[in-house]
Structure formats: structure tokens, C-alpha cells
C-alpha positions in Angstrom: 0.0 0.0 0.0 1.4 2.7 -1.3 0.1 5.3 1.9 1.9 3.2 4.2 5.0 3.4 2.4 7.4 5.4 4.1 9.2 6.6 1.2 6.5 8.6 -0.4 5.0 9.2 2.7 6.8 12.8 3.0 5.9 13.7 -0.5 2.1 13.2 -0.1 2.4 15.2 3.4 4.1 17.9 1.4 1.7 18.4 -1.3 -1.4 17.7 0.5 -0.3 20.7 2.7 0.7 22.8 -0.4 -2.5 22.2 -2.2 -4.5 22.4 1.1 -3.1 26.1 1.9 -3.5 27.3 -1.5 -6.9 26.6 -1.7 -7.7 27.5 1.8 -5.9 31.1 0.9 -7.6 31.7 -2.2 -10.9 30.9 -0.8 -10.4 33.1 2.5 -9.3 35.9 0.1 -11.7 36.1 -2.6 -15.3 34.3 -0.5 -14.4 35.8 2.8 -15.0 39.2 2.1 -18.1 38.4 0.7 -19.6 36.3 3.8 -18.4 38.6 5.9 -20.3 41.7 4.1 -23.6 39.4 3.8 -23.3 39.0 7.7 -22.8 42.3 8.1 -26.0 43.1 6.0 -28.1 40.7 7.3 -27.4 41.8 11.2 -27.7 45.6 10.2 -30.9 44.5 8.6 -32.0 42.7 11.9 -31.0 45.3 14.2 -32.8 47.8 11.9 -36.5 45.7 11.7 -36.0 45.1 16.0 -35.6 49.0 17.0 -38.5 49.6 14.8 -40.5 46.8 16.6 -39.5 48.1 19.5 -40.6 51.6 19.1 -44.1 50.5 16.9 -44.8 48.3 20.5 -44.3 51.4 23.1 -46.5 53.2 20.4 -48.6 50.2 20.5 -48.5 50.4 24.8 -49.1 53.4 25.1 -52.1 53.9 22.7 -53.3 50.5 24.3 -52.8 52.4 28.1 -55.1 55.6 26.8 -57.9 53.2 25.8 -57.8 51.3 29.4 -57.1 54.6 31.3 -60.9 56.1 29.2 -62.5 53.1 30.0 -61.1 52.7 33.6 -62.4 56.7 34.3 -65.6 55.8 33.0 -66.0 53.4 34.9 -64.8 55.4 38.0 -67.5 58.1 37.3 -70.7 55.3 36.8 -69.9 54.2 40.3 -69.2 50.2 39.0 -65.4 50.3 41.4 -65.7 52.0 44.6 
């Protein structure tokens, strides 16, 4: 078996790490860029649609606390909570 053998055993270490780091430096410079601006975007985008949640909900609160706080007076002024 020829991985076994101890003679070419250095060679195929050598190239596989050649071939390994090549690739994995040509990827990480011409894809990395480009995941790493799409996870930019994408958590920009996220933070973006959750501060506008949360300002739409203490809109939505405090709309919702002027319809209890009518309907709490009137009930106050017909007498049904003493």
C-alpha cells in the first residue's frame, strides 16, 4: 500500500499541505469578504427591523394604556369600582 509506504510518505504530506493552503488562501481571500459583508447586512438589517419593533410596541402600549385609562375613568364616574 502505497500510503503506508514510508518513502512517499513525506511527499504526499508535502503536497497535500501545499494544495490544502493554497486553496484555503484563495478561498479566505476572494469568498471571505463576501460572507463577511452578507453577515454584516443581514445583522444591520436585523438590528434595523427590531428598533423599529420596538418603538411600533411602546406606540402600540401606550395607545393601548389611553384606551384602558378612558374606560377605567368611565367606569370610576358610573360608580361600578368603589
Amino acid at each position: 500500500m502505497t500510503q503506508l509506504d514510508t518513502i512517499t510518505w513525506f511527499a504526499q504530506v508535502f503536497w497535500f499541505l501545499v494544495i490544502f493552503f493554497s486553496l484555503y488562501i484563495l478561498i479566505y481571500k476572494n469568498y471571505g469578504p463576501l460572507c463577511f459583508y452578507n453577515q454584516n447586512l443581514h445583522s444591520a438589517k436585523i438590528n434595523k427591523h427590531y428598533t423599529s419593533m420596538i418603538s411600533y410596541d411602546s406606540l402600540n402600549v401606550e395607545t393601548k394604556f389611553r384606551r384602558f385609562s378612558i374606560i377605567f375613568d368611565k367606569f370610576l364616574l358610573k360608580g361600578y369600582i368603589a
